[in-house]
C-alpha positions in Angstrom: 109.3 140.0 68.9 105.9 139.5 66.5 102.7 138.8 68.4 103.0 135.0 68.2 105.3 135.3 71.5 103.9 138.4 72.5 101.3 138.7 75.3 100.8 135.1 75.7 99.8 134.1 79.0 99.2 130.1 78.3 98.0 129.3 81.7 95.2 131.8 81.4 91.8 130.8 80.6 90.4 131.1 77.6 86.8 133.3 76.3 86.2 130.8 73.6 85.6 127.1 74.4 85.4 123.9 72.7 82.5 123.3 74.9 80.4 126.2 74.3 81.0 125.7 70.5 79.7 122.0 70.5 76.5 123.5 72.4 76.2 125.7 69.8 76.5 123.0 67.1 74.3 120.6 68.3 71.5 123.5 69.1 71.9 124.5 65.2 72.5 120.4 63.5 69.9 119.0 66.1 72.5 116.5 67.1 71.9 114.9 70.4 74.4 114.9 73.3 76.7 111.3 73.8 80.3 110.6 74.4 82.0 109.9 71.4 84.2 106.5 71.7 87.2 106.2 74.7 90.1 106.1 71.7 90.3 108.1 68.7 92.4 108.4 65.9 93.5 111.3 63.7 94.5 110.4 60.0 95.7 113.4 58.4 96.4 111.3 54.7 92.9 110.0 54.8 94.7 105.9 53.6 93.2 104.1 56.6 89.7 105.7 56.7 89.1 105.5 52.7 90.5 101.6 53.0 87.6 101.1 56.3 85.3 102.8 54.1 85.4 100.9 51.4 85.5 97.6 53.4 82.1 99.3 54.5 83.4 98.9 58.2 82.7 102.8 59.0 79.5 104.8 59.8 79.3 108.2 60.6 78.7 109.3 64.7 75.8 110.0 65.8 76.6 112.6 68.6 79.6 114.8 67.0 78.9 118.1 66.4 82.0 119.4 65.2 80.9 122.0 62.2 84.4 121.1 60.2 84.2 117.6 60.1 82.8 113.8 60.2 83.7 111.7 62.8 83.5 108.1 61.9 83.3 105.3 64.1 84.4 101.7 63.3 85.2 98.5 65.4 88.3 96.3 65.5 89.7 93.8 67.4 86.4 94.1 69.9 87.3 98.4 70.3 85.0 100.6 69.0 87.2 103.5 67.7 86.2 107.2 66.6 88.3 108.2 63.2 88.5 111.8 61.6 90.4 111.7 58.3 92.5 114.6 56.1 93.3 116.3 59.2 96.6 117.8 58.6 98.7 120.4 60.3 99.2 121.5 63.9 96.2 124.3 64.0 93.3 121.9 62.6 94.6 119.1 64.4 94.8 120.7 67.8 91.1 122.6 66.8 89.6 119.0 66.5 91.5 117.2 69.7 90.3 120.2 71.7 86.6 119.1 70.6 86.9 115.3 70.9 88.4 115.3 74.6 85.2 118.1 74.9 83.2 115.4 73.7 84.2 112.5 75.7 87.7 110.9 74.1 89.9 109.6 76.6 92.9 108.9 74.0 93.7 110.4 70.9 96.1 108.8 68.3 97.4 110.5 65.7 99.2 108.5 62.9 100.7 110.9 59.9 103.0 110.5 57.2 106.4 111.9 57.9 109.7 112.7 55.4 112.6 110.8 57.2 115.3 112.9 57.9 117.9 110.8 59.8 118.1 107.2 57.6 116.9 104.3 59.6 116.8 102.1 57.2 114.3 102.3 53.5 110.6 103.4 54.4 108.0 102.6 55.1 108.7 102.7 59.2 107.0 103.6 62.1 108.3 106.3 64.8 106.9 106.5 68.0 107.3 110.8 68.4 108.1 111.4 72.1 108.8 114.9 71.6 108.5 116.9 68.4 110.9 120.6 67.7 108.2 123.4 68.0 108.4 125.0 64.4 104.6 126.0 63.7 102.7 128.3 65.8 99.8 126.7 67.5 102.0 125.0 70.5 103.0 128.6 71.8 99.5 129.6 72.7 99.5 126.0 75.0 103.0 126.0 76.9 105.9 129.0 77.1 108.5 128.8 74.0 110.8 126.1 74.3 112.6 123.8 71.5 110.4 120.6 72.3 107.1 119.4 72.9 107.3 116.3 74.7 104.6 113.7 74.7 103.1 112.5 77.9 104.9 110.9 80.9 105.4 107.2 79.9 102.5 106.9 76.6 105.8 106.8 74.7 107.5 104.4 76.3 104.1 102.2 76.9 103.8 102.3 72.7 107.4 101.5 72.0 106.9 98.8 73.9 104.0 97.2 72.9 105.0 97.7 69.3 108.3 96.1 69.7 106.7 93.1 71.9 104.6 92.7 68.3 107.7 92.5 66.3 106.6 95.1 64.4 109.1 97.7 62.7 109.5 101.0 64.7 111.7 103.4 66.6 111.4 105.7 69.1 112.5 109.8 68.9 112.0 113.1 68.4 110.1 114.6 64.8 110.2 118.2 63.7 106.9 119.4 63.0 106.2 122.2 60.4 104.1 124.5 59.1 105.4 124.9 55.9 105.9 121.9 54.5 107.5 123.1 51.3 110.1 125.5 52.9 112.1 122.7 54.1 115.8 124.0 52.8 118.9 122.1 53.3 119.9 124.3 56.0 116.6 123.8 57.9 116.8 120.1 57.3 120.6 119.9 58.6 119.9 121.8 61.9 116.8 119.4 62.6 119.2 116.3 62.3 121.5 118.0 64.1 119.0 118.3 67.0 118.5 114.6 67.0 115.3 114.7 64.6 114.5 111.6 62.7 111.4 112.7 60.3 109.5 115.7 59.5 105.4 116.0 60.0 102.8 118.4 60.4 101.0 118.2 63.9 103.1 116.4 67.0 104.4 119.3 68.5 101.1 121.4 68.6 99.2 117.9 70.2 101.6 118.1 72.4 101.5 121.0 74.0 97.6 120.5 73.8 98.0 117.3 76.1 100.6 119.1 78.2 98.6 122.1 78.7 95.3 120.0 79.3 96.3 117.0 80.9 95.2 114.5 78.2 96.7 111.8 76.7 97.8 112.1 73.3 100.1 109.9 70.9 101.6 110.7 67.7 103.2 108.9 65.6 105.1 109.4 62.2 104.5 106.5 59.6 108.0 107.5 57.2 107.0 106.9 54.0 109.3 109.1 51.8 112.7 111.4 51.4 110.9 114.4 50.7 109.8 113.4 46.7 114.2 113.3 45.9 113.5 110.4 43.6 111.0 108.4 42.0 108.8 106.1 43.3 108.8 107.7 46.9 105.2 108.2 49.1 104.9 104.6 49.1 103.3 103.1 52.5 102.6 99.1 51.0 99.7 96.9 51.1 96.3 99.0 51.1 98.2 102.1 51.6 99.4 100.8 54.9 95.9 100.6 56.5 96.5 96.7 58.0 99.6 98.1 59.2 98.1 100.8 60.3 95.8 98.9 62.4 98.0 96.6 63.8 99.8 99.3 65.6 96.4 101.1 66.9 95.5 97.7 68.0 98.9 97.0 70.0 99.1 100.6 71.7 94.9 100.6 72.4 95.9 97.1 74.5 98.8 98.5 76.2 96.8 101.3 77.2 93.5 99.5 78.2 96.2 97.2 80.6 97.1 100.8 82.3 93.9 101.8 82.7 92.4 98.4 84.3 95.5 98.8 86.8 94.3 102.7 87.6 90.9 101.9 87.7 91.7 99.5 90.4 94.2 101.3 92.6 91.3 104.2 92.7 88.8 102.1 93.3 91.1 100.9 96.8 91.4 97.2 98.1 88.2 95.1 97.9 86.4 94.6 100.7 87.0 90.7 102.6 83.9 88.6 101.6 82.0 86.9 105.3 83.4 83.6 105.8 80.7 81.2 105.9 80.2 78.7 108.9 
């Protein structure tokens, strides 16, 4: 046993917190304090924040003080939405969710390209990941060794939903998620499919354990866009790189999700009071 399973007590606290590193950062960048906005989005291939861009829809946050990267903010569909782009693989992507839910994010989407592995049909397809095979490292120091990372209680099934109630192509599974993208071998690729995996990405099953571990809600989804480079012409996403698409299925899951919440807020908030009746 090497020391990625060794010693690991995941429900200890940790020495070094996202918390303390942000007051750190804003101390040294002079950035004030400020939540950043409710729903953000992680895209690790960069297509739907370089397409915002250069629509000039973006602008860079005031209040985040996160030394690796910029968080952009842009609005659509009357939701203001926080966006950080190129951030791929399960350590940098778990580094940065730690910070934004630090920093005020109440739901994190992440939407990557993924290498189908189980044919559903030609990319480009969405997959809404509810649980991802644990083949990178990060997810181990957030929950005890197990094959899957599953997502949260019911944002799955909420997304699938909504997504399929907007006629809009997607399915509903499990991912692998690796750290080495270019040791996929035949034989690694044949045991994934034969546990039930239908793409290959980079970050679910780390987010995962994240949201698991910290009670957070977290979505990841797999936007297949290729066969792992076997022929010619593969990578393709459509239209703008797939960034309308792309924002038609934030849009959909960001309503479903703002319904929930409306309902929670309401049930906490208890019965209202009965108004005087007026004589």
């Amino acid at each position: 046993m090497g020391p990625l399973f060794a010693a690991k007590d995941t429900g200890a606290p940790s020495v070094f917190r996202p918390e303390n590193l942000l007051r750190e950062a804003r101390r040294q960048k002079r950035v004030p304090e400020g939540p950043v906005p409710d729903i953000c989005l992680l895209d690790p291939d960069g297509d739907l924040l370089r397409a915002l861009a250069s629509a000039g829809r973006t602008r860079p946050s005031p209040v985040w003080a996160c030394y690796h990267t910029t968080l952009h903010e842009f609005d659509h569909a009357g939701v203001r939405y926080g966006v950080i782009g190129c951030a791929v693989g399960a350590a940098f992507a778990v580094l940065l969710a730690e910070q934004l839910f630090a920093s005020g994010c109440r739901l994190l989407l992440s939407l990557t390209s993924a290498g189908q592995i189980e044919t559903a049909g030609d990319p480009p397809y969405f997959i809404v990941i509810d649980r991802s095979l644990r083949d990178e490292g990060t997810s181990y120091h957030y929950l005890p060794p197990a094959d899957f990372a599953p997502a949260p209680a019911a944002l799955a099934g909420l997304a699938f939903g909504a997504l399929r109630r907007a006629g809009m192509a997607v399915r509903q599974g499990a991912t692998w998620t690796t750290d080495a993208p270019f040791r996929e071998t035949e034989a690694a690729i044949a045991q994934a499919r034969a546990a039930g995996v239908l793409a290959v990405e980079m970050e679910a099953a780390a987010l995962y354990a994240f949201a698991a571990a910290r009670g957070c809600d977290v979505l990841c989804l797999a936007h297949v866009t290729n066969r792992m480079a076997q022929e010619e012409g593969d990578f393709e996403k459509g239209e703008a790189n797939g960034a309308a698409e792309a924002l038609a299925v934030i849009a959909a899951i960001t309503a479903a999700w703002k319904d929930i919440e409306r309902k929670e807020d309401k049930k906490r908030a208890g019965p209202e009071a009965p108004r005087p009746r007026s004589f």
